[in-house]
SEGU-461256 format. One record per residue (C-alpha): x, y negated, z; residue in one letter. Coordinates in steps of 0.2 Angstrom, whole numbers, padded with zeros to 4 digits, always signed. Example, Ala and Ser with C-alpha at 12.3 -4.5 7.8 and 13.67 -1.06 7.14 Angstrom:
2
+0062+0022+0039A+0068+0005+0036S
This chain:
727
-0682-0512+0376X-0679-0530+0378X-0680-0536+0395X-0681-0552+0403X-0671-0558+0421X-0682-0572+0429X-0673-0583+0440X-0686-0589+0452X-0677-0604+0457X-0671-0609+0441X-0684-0605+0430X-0672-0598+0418X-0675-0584+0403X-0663-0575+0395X-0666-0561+0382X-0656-0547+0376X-0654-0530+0376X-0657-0524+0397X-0637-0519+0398X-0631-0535+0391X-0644-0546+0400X-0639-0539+0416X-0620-0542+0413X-0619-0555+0405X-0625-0573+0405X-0624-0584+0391X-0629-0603+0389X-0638-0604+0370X-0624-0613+0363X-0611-0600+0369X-0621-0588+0363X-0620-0593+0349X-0602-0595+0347X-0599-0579+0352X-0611-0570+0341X-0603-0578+0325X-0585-0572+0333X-0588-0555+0342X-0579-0556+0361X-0563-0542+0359X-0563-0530+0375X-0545-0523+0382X-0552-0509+0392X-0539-0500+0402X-0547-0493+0413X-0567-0491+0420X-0562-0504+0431X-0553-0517+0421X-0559-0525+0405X-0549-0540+0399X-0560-0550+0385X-0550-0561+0373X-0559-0577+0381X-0547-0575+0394X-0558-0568+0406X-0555-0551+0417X-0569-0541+0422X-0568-0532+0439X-0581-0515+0437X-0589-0514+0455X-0594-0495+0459X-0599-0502+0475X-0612-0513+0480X-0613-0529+0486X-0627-0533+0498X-0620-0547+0507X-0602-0540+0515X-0590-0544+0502X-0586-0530+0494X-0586-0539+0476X-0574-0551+0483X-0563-0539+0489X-0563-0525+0475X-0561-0542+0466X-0544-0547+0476X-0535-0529+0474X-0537-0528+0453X-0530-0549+0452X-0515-0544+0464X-0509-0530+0455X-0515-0539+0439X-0507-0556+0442X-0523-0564+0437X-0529-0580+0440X-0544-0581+0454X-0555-0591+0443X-0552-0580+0428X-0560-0564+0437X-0578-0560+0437X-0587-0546+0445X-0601-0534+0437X-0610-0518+0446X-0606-0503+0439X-0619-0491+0432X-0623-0475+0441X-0612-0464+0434X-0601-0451+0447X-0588-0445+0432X-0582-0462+0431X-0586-0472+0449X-0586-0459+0463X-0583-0464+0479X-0567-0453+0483X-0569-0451+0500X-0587-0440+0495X-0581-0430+0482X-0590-0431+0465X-0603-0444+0473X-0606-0462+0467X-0614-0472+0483X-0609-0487+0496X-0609-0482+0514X-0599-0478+0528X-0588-0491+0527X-0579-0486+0516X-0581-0498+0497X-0562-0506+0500X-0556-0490+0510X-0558-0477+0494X-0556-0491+0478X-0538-0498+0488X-0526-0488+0481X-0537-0483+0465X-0540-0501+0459X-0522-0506+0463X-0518-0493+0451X-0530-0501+0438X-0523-0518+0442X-0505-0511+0438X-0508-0502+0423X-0519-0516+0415X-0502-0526+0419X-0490-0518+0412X-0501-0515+0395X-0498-0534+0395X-0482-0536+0398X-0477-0522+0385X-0490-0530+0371X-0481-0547+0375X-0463-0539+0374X-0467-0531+0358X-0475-0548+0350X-0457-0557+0355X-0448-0542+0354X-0440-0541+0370X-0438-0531+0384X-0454-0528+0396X-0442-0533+0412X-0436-0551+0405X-0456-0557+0405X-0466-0564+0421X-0481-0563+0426X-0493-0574+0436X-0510-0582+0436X-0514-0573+0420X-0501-0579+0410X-0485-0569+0401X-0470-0579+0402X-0454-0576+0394X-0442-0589+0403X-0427-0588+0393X-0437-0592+0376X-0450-0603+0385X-0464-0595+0376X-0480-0590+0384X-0495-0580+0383X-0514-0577+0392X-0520-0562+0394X-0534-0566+0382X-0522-0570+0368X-0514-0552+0372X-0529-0544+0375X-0534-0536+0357X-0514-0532+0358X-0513-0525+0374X-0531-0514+0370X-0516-0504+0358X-0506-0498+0371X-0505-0482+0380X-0509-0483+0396X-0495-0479+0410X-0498-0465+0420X-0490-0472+0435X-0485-0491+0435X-0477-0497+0450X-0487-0505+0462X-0480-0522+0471X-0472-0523+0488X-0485-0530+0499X-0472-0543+0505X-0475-0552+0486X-0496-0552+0489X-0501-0569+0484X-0519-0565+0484X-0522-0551+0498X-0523-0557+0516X-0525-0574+0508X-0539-0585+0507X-0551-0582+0492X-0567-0589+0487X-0581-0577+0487X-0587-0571+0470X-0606-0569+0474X-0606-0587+0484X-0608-0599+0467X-0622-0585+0458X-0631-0585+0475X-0632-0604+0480X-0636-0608+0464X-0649-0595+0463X-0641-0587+0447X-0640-0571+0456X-0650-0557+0451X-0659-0546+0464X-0672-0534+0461X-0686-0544+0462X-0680-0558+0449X-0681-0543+0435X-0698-0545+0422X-0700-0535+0410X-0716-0535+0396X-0731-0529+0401X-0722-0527+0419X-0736-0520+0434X-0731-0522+0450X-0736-0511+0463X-0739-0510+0480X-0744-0496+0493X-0753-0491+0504X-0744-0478+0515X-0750-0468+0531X-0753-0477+0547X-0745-0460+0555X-0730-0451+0547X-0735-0435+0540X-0752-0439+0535X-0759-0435+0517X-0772-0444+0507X-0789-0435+0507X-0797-0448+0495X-0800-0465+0492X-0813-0476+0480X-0805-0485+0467X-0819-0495+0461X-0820-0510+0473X-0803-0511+0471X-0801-0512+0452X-0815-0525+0451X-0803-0540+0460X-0795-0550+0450X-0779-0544+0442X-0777-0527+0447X-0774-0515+0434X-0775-0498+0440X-0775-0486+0457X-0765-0471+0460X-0762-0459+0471X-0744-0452+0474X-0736-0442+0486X-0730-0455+0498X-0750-0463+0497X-0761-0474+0487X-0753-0486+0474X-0763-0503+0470X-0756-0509+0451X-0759-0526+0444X-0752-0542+0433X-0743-0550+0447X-0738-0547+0468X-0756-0557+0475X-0766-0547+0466X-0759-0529+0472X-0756-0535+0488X-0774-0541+0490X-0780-0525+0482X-0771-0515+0494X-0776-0524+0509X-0794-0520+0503X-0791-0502+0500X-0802-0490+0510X-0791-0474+0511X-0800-0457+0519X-0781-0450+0528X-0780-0432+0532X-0770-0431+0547X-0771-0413+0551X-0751-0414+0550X-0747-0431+0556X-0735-0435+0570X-0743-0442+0587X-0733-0442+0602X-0728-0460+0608X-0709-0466+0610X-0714-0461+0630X-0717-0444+0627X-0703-0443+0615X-0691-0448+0628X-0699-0436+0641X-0696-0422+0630X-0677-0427+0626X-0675-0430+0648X-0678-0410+0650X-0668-0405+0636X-0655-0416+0643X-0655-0404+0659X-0650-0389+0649X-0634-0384+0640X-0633-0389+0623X-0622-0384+0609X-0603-0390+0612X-0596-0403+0601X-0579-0406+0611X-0575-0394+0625X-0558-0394+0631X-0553-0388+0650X-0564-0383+0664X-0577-0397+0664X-0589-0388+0679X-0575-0383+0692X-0567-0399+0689X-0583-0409+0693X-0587-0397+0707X-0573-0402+0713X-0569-0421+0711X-0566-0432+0724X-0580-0442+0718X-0595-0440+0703X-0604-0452+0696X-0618-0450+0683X-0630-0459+0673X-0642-0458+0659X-0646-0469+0646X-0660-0471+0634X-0660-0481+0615X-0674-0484+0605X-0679-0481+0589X-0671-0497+0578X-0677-0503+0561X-0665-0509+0547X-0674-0527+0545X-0664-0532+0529X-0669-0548+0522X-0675-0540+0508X-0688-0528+0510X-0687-0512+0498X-0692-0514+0479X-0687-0504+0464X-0693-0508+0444X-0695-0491+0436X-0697-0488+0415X-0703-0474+0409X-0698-0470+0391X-0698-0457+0379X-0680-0451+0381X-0677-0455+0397X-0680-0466+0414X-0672-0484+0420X-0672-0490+0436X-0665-0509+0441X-0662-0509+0459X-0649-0515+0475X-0643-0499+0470X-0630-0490+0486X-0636-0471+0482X-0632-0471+0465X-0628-0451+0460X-0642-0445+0474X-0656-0458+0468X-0650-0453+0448X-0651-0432+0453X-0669-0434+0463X-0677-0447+0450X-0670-0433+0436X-0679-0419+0445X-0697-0427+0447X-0695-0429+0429X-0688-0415+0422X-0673-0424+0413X-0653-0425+0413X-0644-0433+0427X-0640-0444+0411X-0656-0447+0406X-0658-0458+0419X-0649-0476+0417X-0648-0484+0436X-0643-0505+0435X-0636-0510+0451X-0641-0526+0455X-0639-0538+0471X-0646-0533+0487X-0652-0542+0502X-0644-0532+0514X-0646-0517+0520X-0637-0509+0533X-0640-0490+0526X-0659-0492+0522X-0655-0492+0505X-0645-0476+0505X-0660-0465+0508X-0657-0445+0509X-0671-0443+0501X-0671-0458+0488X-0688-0461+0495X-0693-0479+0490X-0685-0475+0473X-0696-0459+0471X-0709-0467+0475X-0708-0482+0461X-0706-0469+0450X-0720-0457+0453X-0731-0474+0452X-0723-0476+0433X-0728-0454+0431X-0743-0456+0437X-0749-0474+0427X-0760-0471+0413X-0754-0487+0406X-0738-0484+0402X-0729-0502+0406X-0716-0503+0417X-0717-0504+0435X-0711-0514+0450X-0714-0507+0466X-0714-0521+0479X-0714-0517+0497X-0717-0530+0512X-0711-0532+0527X-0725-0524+0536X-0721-0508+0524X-0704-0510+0528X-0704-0509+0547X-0719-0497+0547X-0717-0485+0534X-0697-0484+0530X-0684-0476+0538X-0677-0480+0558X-0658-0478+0567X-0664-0464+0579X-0669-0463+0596X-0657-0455+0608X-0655-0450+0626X-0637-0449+0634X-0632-0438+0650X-0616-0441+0659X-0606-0435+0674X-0587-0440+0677X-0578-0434+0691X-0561-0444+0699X-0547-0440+0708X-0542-0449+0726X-0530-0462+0714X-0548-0463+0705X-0543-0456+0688X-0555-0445+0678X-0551-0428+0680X-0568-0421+0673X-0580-0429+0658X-0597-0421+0655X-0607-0428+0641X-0626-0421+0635X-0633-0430+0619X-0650-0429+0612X-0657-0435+0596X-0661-0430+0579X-0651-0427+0564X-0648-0439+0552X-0639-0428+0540X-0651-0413+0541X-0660-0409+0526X-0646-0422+0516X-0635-0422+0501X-0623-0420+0517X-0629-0405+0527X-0613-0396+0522X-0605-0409+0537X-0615-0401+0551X-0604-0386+0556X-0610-0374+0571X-0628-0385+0574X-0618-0398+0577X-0620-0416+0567X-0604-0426+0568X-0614-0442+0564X-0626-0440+0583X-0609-0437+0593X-0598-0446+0583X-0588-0460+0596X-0591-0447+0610X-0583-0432+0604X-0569-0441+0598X-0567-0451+0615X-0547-0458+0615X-0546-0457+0635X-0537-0444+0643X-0548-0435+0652X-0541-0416+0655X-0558-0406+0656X-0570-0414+0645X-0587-0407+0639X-0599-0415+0624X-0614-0407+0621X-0628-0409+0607X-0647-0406+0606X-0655-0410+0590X-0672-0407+0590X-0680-0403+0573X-0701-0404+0580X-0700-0424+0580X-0708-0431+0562X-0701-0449+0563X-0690-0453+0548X-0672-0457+0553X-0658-0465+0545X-0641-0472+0546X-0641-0488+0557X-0624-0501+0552X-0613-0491+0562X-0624-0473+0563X-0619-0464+0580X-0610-0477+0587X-0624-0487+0588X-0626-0477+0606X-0609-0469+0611X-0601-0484+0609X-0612-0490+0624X-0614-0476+0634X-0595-0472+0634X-0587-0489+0639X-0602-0494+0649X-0599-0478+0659X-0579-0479+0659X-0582-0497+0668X-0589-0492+0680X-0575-0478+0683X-0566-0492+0684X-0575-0498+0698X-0579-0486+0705X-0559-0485+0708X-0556-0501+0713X-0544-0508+0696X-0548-0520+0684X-0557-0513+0667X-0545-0518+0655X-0530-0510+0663X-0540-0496+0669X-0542-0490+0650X-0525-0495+0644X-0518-0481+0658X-0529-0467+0650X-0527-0474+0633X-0506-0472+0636X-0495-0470+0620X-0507-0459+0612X-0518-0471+0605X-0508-0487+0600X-0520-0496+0588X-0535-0495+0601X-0520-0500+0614X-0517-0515+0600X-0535-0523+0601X-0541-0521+0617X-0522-0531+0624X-0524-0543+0610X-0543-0547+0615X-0542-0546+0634X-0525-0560+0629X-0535-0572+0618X-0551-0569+0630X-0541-0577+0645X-0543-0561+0655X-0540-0562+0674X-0544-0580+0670X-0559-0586+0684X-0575-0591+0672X-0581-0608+0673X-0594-0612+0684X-0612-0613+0675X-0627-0623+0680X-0633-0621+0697X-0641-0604+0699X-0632-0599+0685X-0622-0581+0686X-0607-0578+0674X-0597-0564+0671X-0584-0555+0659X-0584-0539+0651X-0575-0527+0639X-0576-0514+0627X-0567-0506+0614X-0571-0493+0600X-0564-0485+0585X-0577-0482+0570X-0575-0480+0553X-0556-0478+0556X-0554-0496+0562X-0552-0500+0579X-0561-0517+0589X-0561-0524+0606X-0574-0539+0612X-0572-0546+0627X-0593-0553+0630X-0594-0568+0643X-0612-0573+0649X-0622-0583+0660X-0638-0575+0669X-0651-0588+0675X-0662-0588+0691X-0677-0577+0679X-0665-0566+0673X-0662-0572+0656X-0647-0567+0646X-0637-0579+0640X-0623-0572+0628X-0611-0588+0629X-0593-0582+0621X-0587-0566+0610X-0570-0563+0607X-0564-0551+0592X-0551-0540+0590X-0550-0531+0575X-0537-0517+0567X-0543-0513+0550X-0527-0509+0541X-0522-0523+0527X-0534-0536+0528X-0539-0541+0510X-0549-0554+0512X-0546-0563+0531X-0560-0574+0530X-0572-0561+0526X-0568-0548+0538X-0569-0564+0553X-0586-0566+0543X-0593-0548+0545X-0587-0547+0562X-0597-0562+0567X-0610-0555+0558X-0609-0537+0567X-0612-0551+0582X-0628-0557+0577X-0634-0540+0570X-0627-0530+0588X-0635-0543+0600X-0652-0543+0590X-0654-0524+0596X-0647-0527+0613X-0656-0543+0616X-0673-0538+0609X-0674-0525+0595X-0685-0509+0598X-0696-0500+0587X-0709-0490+0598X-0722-0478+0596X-0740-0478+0601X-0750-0462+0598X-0738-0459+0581X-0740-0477+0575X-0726-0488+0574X-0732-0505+0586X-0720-0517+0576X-0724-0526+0560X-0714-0540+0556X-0701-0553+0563X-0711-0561+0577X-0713-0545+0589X-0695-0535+0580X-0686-0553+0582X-0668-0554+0574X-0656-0566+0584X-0660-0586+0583X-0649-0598+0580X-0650-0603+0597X-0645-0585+0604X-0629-0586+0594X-0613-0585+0605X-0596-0592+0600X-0589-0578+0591X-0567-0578+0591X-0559-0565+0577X-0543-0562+0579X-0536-0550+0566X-0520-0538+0571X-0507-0539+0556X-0506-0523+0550X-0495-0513+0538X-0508-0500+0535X-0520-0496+0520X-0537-0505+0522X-0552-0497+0533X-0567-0504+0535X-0577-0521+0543X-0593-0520+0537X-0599-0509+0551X-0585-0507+0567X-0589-0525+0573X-0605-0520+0580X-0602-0504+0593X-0591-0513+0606X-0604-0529+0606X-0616-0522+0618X-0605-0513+0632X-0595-0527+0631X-0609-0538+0635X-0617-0526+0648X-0602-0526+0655X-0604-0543+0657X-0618-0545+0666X-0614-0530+0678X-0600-0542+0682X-0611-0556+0684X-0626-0547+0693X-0618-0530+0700X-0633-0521+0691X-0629-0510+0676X-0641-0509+0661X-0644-0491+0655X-0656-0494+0642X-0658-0506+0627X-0663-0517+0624X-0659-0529+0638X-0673-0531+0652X-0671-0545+0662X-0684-0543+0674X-0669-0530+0682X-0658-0547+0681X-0670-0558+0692X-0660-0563+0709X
C-alpha cells in the first residue's frame, strides 16, 4: 500500500512504502542518491541504528505529545554513545511489546504515568554503551590496536597516538559485525557532557517548520474521512436513523452505524461534518445516564457519612479524635475535568486482506493492538500500529478501552467501500463524548494536641474507579483503587492514628479517565489545604509546621519544600498591591510519580473577588535531570494546565448531558492569567523520575493557600469562586 504524508503547511508529497514514509524523509535528489547506493544499518540494539551516513537513530517506544520525551530518550543513547547532538534523530517505535515495553508494566508497550525517561534510563544507557563499544572494537580491529588506547567523542573514534580518526558512519558496516557486549560499562555521571546539560529539542525544528507529522497530515488513496455522531447522553443506543438526506449532500460517501453511534463517511472533513450536523438520529435511551453533577455529588455527600473500605489504617483514629484537644473538619468537592488537548481525537484505520494498520498519536500501543485484533478476529501481529506525533494529551489517549481507536475501526468494518478511513473528531465531540478526570468528594477530621500537633487524621474519599474494568484491574487489591487514594494514603506526615477510606461507587455511567496527575489531581489539594489550616489552627507558620511532621523520615519532600519557601523569600512581608488590593502567600508540597515538588503561590485578590495568580515558585526533585530546560519547561507548563482547572475548568452535568462544548465556556488559562513561574531543580544523584505530570498537584493548594492568607476564607471546592472572595 503506498501511502501519502500531506504537510498541510508546506504542501509537501512524499511517496513510498507506509514504513519508510513515516520514518524517513527524503528530498528527491537525496533520494536518489541513496537509492543508487543503498544506506548500511549497524543495529545494535531495537534502540540504536547507526547508518553509514553518519547519522544515529534513537527508536522512541514512548511517545512524544509535546513533553520531551524524544529529547530526553534522545540525550541518554548520545551520552552513553558519545554521539554528536546534531548527528542524532529520533523515530517512534511501532507497537510491538516483545521489543518496546514499558518495564515498569510488565509486557505492555504504552506512555503514561510518568514514567517514559524513568523505565528507558537505565535500559537505553545500556543501548548507548554497547553500540559504543561495537565501535570502539570495529575501529581497534581496523588499526589493530587495543580498544583502551581509542577515544571517543562527538561521534568520532580517535586514536591519539597514531593520529587517525573514524566516524561512526565509516565504522558503521564494521561495527554491524561485532558481538554485542552483554554488559558494557556505563560512564560515571561526573564525565556527562550531555545530561543535565542544555540540549536543543529534537521535535522543535519538524514542528516550527511544519514538517511534523500528526495524525491528521496522513492521506492515503481513496482515503474517507469520518465523523460521528455520538449520544447526547452516555449509555444511549441508536434506535435508527435515515440516511438518504444525508447521502444526497455533496461529498458524502456513505452512513453507518457502529457501536459508539452513526458514522457520516465522505471525500474530505466539510462534507462529513456538514453531513453529520444534518443527521437526524432516533436514540434509544432506555439505558442512558441522567442524574446531573448535583445529584451526583449528593449521592457521594451520604456515602461520605458512612465507613468505607480502608486504604491506610494505622493506630486508633476514633478514640484519638474523641479525644483531641481540638477537631477540625472539612469537605471538599472536585468536578468532573476534561482532557482539552490541542488536538482533538483522530485515528486513520486500513483495512486489508492480511491484516489492519492504524496511524495514530499512538500512547496505548499493546492495549489499542490486543482490542483492535479482537474486533477483527486477527493476531496481535496482524495489526501494524505507527505512532505519530500527538497534540497533547494528558492520559486521553491512553484509553482503557481503546475507544476512539475502536471506533475508527469498526467505521472501516462496517464501510462497504473498502477505502481507508480517517476518523476525525472535533472539539465538541471531544469535550462531550470522550473520556473526563473524575468527580470526587473528600471528608476529613484531624484532631490536635494542646502543642497543636496532629494526633488523629481521618480521611473518607469518594469517586469512581479509573482502573476498574482496565488492562490494570489486577492493581485494585481488597476494593480498593490505589489510583483514587493515591497522595492520601500515602500521606508523609507523621500523624500516629491515621485512617483513609474509599467508596467507589460502580451505579455512575460517566466515562472516566486518567487526568495529568490521576488521583492527585484531588489529594494533593485536599491534603495540604487541610494540613494549613492545622497549621493555623496551632498558631505556627505553614512551612515549618510541615517540616516538624515531615522530620528525617522524608528528606526529598524536606528538600523542595526548604528550597522553595528559600527562593520564594518566605517570612518575607509581600509587596503592597493597588489599593483594595489583598495579597497573600501560600504553600504546598507533594510527592507524585516518585518525584517530589513544593510551590510557593503568591496572589493578589481584588475588591470583586478576582483571583489574581501573580508569582509561582518551583521546587522540583526528580532524580537526575536529563534535560534541565525541559523539566523547567513542563513545570511551567503543569502551571498553566493546574491553574486552568482551579481558575475555571469544570465539566458539569445537566439531566445526563455534558453542558460544555468547547474553549469559550471550558476556558484553558490566557496569556494574561499566566503567573511568573520560577523552577528551581535540586541536584540530585538519583536515577530519573518523572516531570511531565508532578508539577501540577501542589499548584492549587498552594494557591488556595494563598488566598486564605490574603482573605481568611478557605476555598473547598474547585474551581475557584470568587463571589466567596468579595470584601
Amino acid at each position: 500500500m503506498t501511502a501519502r504524508i500531506v504537510n498541510e503547511s508546506r504542501r509537501r508529497f512524499l511517496q513510498g512504502s507506509a514504513g519508510l514514509t513515516l520514518a524517513i524523509y527524503l528530498a528527491p535528489a537525496e533520494a536518489a542518491r541513496k537509492a543508487a547506493k543503498p544506506l548500511v544499518q549497524f543495529e545494535p540494539s531495537a534502540f540504536v541504528r547507526i547508518g553509514s551516513d553518519n547519522t544515529v537513530t534513537v527508536i522512541s517506544k514512548h511517545l512524544e505529545m509535546g513533553q520531551g520525551t524524544y529529547t530526553g530518550l534522545a540525550t541518554i543513547v548520545a551520552e552513553e554513545l558519545d554521539a554528536a547532538w546534531g548527528q542524532v534523530r529520533v523515530e517512534g517505535a511501532p507497537a510491538d511489546a516483545k521489543r518496546f515495553n514499558n518495564l515498569f508494566f510488565g509486557p505492555f508497550q504504552s506512555t503514561g504515568g510518568s514514567t517514559a525517561i524513568a523505565n528507558s534510563w537505565q535500559q537505553l544507557r545500556q543501548a548507548g554503551a554497547s553500540a559504543r563499544a561495537m565501535l570502539v572494537s570495529a575501529a581497534a580491529r581496523r588499526w589493530n590496536v587495543l580498544p583502551g588506547s581509542l577515544v571517543v567523542e562527538a561521534g568520532v573514534v580517535r586514536h591519539p597516538e597514531s593520529r587517525r580518526k573514524a566516524s561512526f558512519g565509516e565504522l558503521a558496516e564494521a561495527a554491524s559485525r561485532e558481538s554485542v557486549p552483554a554488559d558494557a560499562p556505563l560512564k560515571d555521571p561526573k564525565d556527562f557532557k550531555l545530561i543535565g546539560r542544555h540540549a536543543p529539542r529534537k521535535d522543535a525544528q519538524a514542528k516550527i517548520t511544519g514538517r511534523a507529522q500528526f495524525t491528521q497530515d496522513v492521506q492515503l488513496p481513496n482515503m474517507l474521512v469520518a465523523v460521528v455522531a455520538h449520544p447526547p447522553r452516555f449509555g444511549a443506543t441508536v434506535k435508527g436513523f435515515d440516511p438518504a438526506p444525508i447521502l444526497a449532500m455533496p461529498g458524502v460517501v456513505e452512513v453507518v452505524a457502529i457501536p459508539s453511534g452513526v458514522a457520516v463517511l465522505a471525500r474530505d472533513t466539510w462534507s462529513a461534518i456538514q453531513g453529520r450536523n444534518a443527521l437526524k438520529v432516533d436514540w434509544d435511551e432506555s439505558k442512558a445516564f441522567r442524574l446531573g453533577s448535583a445529584e451526583i455529588l449528593a449521592r457521594y455527600r451520604q456515602l461520605a457519612r458512612k465507613p468505607g473500605k480502608a486504604a491506610r489504617s494505622e493506630g486508633a483514629t476514633a478514640p484519638a479524635l474523641y479525644s483531641a484537644a481540638k477537631v477540625l473538619e472539612a469537605t471538599y468537592d472536585f468536578p468532573y475535568l476534561a482532557h482539552a488537548a490541542m488536538e482533538p481525537m483522530n485515528c486513520v484505520v486500513h483495512l486489508k486482506a492480511d491484516g489492519c494498520e492504524i496511524w495514530n498519536g499512538e500512547q496505548f500501543h499493546t492495549a489499542d493492538q490486543m482490542k483492535v485484533a479482537g474486533l477483527l478476529g486477527l493476531q496481535a501481529e496482524q495489526v501494524t500500529i505507527h505512532m505519530l506525533y500527538a497534540g497533547g494529551s494528558f492520559g486521553r489517549r491512553a484509553s482503557t478501552t481503546s475507544d476512539y481507536v475502536l471506533e475508527a475501526v469498526s467505521i472501516a468494518k462496517a464501510s462497504t467501500q473498502g477505502a481507508p478511513v480517517k476518523l476525525i473528531w472535533t472539539r465538541e465531540d471531544d469535550m462531550r463524548a470522550g473520556y473526563f478526570r473524575p468527580l470526587f468528594h473528600h471528608r476529613i477530621s484531624a484532631g490536635l494536641d494542646a502543642q497543636g500537633r496532629p494526633v488523629a487524621w481521618h480521611q473518607r474519599l469518594v469517586g469512581q474507579s479509573i482502573i476498574a474494568g482496565s488492562p490494570f484491574a489486577g492493581m485494585i487489591k481488597d476494593g480498593i483503587d490505589p489510583v483514587s487514594v493515591e497522595g492520601a494514603a500515602n500521606l508523609p506526615y507523621a500523624v500516629p492514628n491515621l485512617q483513609v477510606e474509599l467508596h467507589t461507587p460502580d451505579d455512575i455511567g460517566v466515562p472516566v479517565l486518567w487526568w495529568r496527575s490521576v488521583g492527585s489531581t484531588h489529594t494533593a489539594y485536599s491534603t495540604e489545604t487541610f494540613v494549613d489550616e492545622l497549621a493555623q489552627a496551632a498558631g505556627q507558620d505553614p512551612v515549618a509546621y510541615r517540616l516538624a511532621l515531615l522530620g528525617d523520615a522524608h528528606p526529598r519532600h524536606v528538600g523542595v519544600l526548604k528550597l522553595a519557601a528559600e527562593k520564594a523569600g518566605w517570612g518575607r512581608p509581600l509587596a503592597a498591591g493597588p489599593a483594595g488590593t489583598r495579597r497573600g502567600r501560600g504553600v504546598a508540597v507533594h510527592e507524585s510519580f516518585n518525584t517530589f515538588v513544593a510551590q510557593v503561590a503568591e496572589v493578589s485578590i481584588g475588591a470583586d473577588g478576582a483571583i489574581k495568580v501573580d508569582r509561582i515558585v518551583a521546587a522540583v526533585d526528580c532524580g537526575i535531570a536529563i534535560n534541565p530546560d525541559n523539566v523547567r519547561a513542563q513545570v511551567e507548563g503543569s502551571v498553566a494546565f493546574a491553574l486552568s482547572a482551579a481558575l475555571q475548568g469544570a465539566i458539569t452535568l445537566k439531566d445526563g448531558m455534558v453542558e460544555q462544548s468547547n474553549f469559550h465556556d471550558y476556558a484553558p488559562l490566557r496569556i494574561n492569567q499566566m503567573p511568573a513561574v520560577e523552577v528551581h531543580i535540586v541536584p540530585s544523584p538519583e536515577a530519573p523520575t518523572g516531570i511531565g505530570e508532578p508539577g501540577v498537584p501542589p499548584v492549587a493548594p498552594a494557591v488556595a493557600n494563598a488566598i486564605a492568607a490574603a482573605t481568611g476564607k478557605r476555598l473547598r471546592s474547585l474551581p475557584f469562586d470568587p463571589a466567596q472572595l468579595k470584601t
